[in-house]
N, C-alpha and C positions, 0 to 999 in steps of 0.2 A: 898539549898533544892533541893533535885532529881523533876527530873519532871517527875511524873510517869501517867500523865493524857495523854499527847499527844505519841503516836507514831509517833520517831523521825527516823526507819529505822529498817530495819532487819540484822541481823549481823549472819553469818554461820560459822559453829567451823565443822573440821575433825581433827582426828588422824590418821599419816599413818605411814607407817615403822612398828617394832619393839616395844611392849609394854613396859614402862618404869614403876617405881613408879613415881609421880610428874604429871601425866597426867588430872588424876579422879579433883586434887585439882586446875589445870590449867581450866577446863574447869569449874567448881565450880564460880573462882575468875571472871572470864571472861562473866559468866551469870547473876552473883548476882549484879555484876556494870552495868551492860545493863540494864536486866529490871529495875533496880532501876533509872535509869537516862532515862527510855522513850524507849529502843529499845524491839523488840523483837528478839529473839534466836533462829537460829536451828540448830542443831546438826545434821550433816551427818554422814552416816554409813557406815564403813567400808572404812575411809579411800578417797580416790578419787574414789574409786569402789561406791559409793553411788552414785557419780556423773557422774559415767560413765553407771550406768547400769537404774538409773531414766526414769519411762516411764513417757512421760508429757502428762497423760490423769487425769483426776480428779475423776474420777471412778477407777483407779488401786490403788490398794493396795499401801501405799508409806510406811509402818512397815519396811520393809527391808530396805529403801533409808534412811529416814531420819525422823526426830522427834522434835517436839516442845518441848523448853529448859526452867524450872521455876525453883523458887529458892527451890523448894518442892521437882523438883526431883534431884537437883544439890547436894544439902545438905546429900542426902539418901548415897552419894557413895563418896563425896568429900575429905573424908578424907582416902579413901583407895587405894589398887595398880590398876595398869592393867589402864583399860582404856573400860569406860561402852558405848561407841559409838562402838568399835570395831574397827579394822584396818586392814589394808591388803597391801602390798608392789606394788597397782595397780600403770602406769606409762600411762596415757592417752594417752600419744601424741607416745608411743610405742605399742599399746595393738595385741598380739599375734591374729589370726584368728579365734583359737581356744576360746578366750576370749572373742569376743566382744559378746553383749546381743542380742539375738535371734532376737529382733523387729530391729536390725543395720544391720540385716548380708546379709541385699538384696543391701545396701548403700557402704559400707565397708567390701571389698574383697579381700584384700592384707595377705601377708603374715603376716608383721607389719599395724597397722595402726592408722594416728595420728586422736584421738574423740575430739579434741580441739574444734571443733566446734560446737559438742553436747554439751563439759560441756559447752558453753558459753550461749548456748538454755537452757541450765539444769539452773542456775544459774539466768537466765532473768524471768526460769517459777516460781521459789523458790522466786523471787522478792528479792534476798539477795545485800543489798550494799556494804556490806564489808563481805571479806574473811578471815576467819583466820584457816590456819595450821600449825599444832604443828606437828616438825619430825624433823628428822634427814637432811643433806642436799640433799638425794634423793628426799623425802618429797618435801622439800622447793625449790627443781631445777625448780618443773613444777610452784610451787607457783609464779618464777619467769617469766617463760612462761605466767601466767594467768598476770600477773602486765602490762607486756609488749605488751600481747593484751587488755589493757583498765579496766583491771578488781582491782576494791580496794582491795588492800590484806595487810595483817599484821600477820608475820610470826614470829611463837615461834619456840626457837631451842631445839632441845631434842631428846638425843640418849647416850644410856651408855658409849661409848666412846669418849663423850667429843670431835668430832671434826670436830662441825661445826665451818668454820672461823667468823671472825666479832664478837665472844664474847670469854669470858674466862671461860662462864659455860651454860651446858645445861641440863635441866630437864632430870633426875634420873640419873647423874654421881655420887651425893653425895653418895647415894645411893648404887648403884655398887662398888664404892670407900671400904666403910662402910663394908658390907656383905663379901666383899674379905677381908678384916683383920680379919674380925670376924670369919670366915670358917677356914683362915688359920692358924689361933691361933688353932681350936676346933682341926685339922688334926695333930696337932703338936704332939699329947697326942700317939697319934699312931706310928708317925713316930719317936719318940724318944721311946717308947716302943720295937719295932724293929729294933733299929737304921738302918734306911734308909734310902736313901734322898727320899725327896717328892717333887712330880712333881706338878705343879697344873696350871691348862690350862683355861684360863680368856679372855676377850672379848677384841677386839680390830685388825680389818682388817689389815686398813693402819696407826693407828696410837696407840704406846703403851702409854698410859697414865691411864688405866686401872692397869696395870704392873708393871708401874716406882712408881705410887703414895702409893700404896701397900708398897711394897719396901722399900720404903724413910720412911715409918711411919713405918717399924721394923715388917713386917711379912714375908716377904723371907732374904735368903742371898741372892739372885740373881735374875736376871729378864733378858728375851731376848725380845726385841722388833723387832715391823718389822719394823722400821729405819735403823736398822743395821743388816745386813746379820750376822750368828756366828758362831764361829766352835765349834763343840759340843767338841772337845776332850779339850779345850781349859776350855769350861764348866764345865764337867765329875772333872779338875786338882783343879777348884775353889771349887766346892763343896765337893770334899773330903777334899779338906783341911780345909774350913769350920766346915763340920763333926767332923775332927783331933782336931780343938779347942773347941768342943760344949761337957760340959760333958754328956750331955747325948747322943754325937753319931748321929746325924741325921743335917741335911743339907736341906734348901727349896729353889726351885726357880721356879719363878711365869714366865707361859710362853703364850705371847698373843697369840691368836689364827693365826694372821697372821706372825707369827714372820717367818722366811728363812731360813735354814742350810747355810752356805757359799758357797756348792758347791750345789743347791737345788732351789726347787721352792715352793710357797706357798700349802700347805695341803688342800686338798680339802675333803668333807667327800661325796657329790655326784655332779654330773659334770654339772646337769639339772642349767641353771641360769633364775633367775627372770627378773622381765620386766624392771631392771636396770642393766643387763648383770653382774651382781654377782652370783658365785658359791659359796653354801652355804659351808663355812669352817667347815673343825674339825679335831683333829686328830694328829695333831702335838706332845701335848703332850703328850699321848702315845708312836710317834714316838723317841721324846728325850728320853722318859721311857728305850723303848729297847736300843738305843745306849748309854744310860749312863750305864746299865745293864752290856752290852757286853766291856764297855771300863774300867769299874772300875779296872778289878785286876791291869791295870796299874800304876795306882795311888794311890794301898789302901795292898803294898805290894804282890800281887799277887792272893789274893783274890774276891772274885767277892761280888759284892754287892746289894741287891734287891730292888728295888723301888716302891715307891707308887705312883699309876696317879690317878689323880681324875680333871674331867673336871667340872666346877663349872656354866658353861652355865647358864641356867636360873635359876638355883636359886638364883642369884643378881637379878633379874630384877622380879621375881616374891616379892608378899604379899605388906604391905604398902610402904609407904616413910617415909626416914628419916627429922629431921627437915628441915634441907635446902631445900629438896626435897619437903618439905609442904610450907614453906616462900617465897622460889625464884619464884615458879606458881602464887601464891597470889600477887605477886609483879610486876610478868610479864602480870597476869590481867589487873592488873589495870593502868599500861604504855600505854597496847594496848587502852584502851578507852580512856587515853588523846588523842593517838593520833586522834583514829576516831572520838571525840567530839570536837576535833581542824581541823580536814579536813584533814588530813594526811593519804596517803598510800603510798605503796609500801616501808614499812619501816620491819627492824626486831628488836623486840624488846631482850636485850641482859644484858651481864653482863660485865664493863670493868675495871680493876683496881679497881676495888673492889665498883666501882658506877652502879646505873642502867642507861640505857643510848637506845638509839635506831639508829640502822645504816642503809645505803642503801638496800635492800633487796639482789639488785642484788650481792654482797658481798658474797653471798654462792654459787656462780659460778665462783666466780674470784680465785680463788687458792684454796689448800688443805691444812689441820690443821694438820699439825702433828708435834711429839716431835722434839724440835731443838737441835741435835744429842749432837753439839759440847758446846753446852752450859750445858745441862741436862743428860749426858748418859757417862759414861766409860767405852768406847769402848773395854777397858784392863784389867776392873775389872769385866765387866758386872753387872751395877749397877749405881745407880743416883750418882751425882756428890751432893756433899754435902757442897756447898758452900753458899757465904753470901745471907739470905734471903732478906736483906734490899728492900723494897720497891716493892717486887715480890706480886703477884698476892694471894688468898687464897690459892686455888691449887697448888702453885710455878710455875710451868711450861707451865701453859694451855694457856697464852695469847699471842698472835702472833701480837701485836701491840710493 
């Protein structure tokens, strides 16, 4: 029987990074086991900017900062996308000059500067015992910071490229997975209309798994990742031959966002970087578009050939989640409350071999997740290696244990 007479602690939920599906029903799973077993919930806003821009006076307005969590309002929005706290890619222990909150700016005068020690005041005023953020490994880097200075934390991983280390899935990859088969099936009606190849331009910085998993389930012929640098004319040769066998004339290949030219460097769409020193991508597939454009007549007897780009950006990541993306939150709820009802922090709660399970926090500082070339990727064909599944992961590829 829950104990729902005493209050056993207050428990704080942010989302940062990148809006996912999977997010609304993490925070849901996460509030409805608290108060049910005695805590109480708050939900900060906007990410770590709720905690960085929190005035600790009891007469300020706190609507912006942060909000009391029940299972009244959990329920209203649980089952849908996005993410009703808000987020914002804020990086504390980085904050530009121009960013810090007006009541800081007599304190904090640098060009960069680290608020580590207001959120720890923020966090002391909130009376919150344990932290929990849900994000990507930018998210979870300073989580790891907050661990390391004394603070309970218990970190969810979640980010549509699937590459935080320490699990083998992160809230709204299924999701993103999902929506790219489904898009590039709908695009296909087109590009076989005018036999074309089509371009289609998907998410995924430093790691293609966005790309390959597509791929591997029969929605492109082809995928470039940013694991391996490519040569487009190499490309241009595969896809038209693809074309040559498809009767209806048209050829697809799915290209991440950060994939390389071989003689080239990552695509930027503007050069401004956030306060995780990332330049926001785009653009590349386009870029493939015109050089596959200008190289075909070599490959397609001397004719030229037109192309369709379509960059699918957020529309994976926007409207609800799919199952997984509703299940794995609900599951990763309620991981995170054994552990805080057992005294455990500084853990992340995860997915491995296909069990739930909970690793070091610090785990999403110690390496980078991405696709292992020579196992998962033909470097010759441009395209997943399609070997024996035995004993591999849901995903095949995502687990780096």
């Amino acid at each position: 029987m829950a104990n729902i007479k005493k209050k056993k602690g207050i428990i704080g939920i942010l989302t940062g990074g990148g809006d996912v599906p999977g997010l609304n029903p993490a925070i849901r799973a996460i509030t409805i086991r608290a108060v049910r077993e005695g805590y109480q919930v708050i939900g900060i806003r906007r990410g770590w900017a709720g905690l960085t821009d929190l005035i600790r006076d009891k007469d300020a307005p706190h609507e912006d900062f942060y909000q009391v969590l029940t299972e009244e309002v959990v329920n209203k929005v649980g089952r849908t996308g996005g993410t009703f706290l808000h987020t914002s890619r804020t990086r504390p222990s980085h904050v530009p000059a121009i960013n810090v909150p007006g009541h800081l700016r007599d304190t904090f005068k640098d060009s960069y500067n680290d608020l580590t020690p207001e959120i720890l005041k923020n966090l002391d005023y909130l009376g919150i015992d344990y932290l929990i953020p849900i994000g990507g490994d930018d998210t979870l880097s300073y989580g790891v910071r907050l661990h390391e200075e004394g603070v309970k934390v218990i970190a969810f991983p979640k980010t549509m490229d699937n590459d935080v280390p320490g699990t083998d899935y992160c809230i709204g990859f299924s999701t993103c997975v999902t929506r790219t088969i489904s898009m590039t099936h709908a695009l296909r009606t087109t590009a076989g209309s005018h036999e074309r190849f089509l371009v289609i331009e998907v998410f995924g910085r430093y790691a293609g798994f966005t790309a390959l998993l597509p791929t591997m389930a029969g929605a492109a012929n082809r995928c470039v990742i940013p694991e391996h640098k490519f040569d487009i004319a190499k490309l241009c040769e595969l896809l038209a031959n693809d074309r040559k066998t498809n009767p209806s004339h048209y050829s697809v290949v799915l290209v991440s966002e950060g994939a390389i030219f071989d003689e080239g460097e990552m695509v930027f769409e503007a050069h401004d970087k956030d306060m995780y020193g990332h330049k926001k991508l785009g653009g590349i597939g386009d870029l493939v578009s015109r050089r596959l454009k200008e190289l075909s007549p070599r490959f397609n007897q001397g004719r030229q050939l037109n192309v369709i780009s379509q960059r699918l950006s957020y529309l994976v990541r926007c409207g609800n989640p799919d199952a997984i993306d509703s299940i794995v939150p609900m599951a990763f709820g309620n991981l995170a409350l054994d552990l805080i009802m057992d005294g455990t922090s500084g853990r992340m709660v995860c997915l491995r071999k296909g069990q739930y399970d909970n690793v070091p926090i610090d785990v999403v500082t110690s390496r980078k997740k991405v696709v292992d070339v020579t196992k998962y990727y033909n470097t010759e064909r441009l395209r997943p290696y399609y070997k024996s599944f035995h004993y591999k992961p849901l995903f095949i590829m995502t687990s780096d244990y």
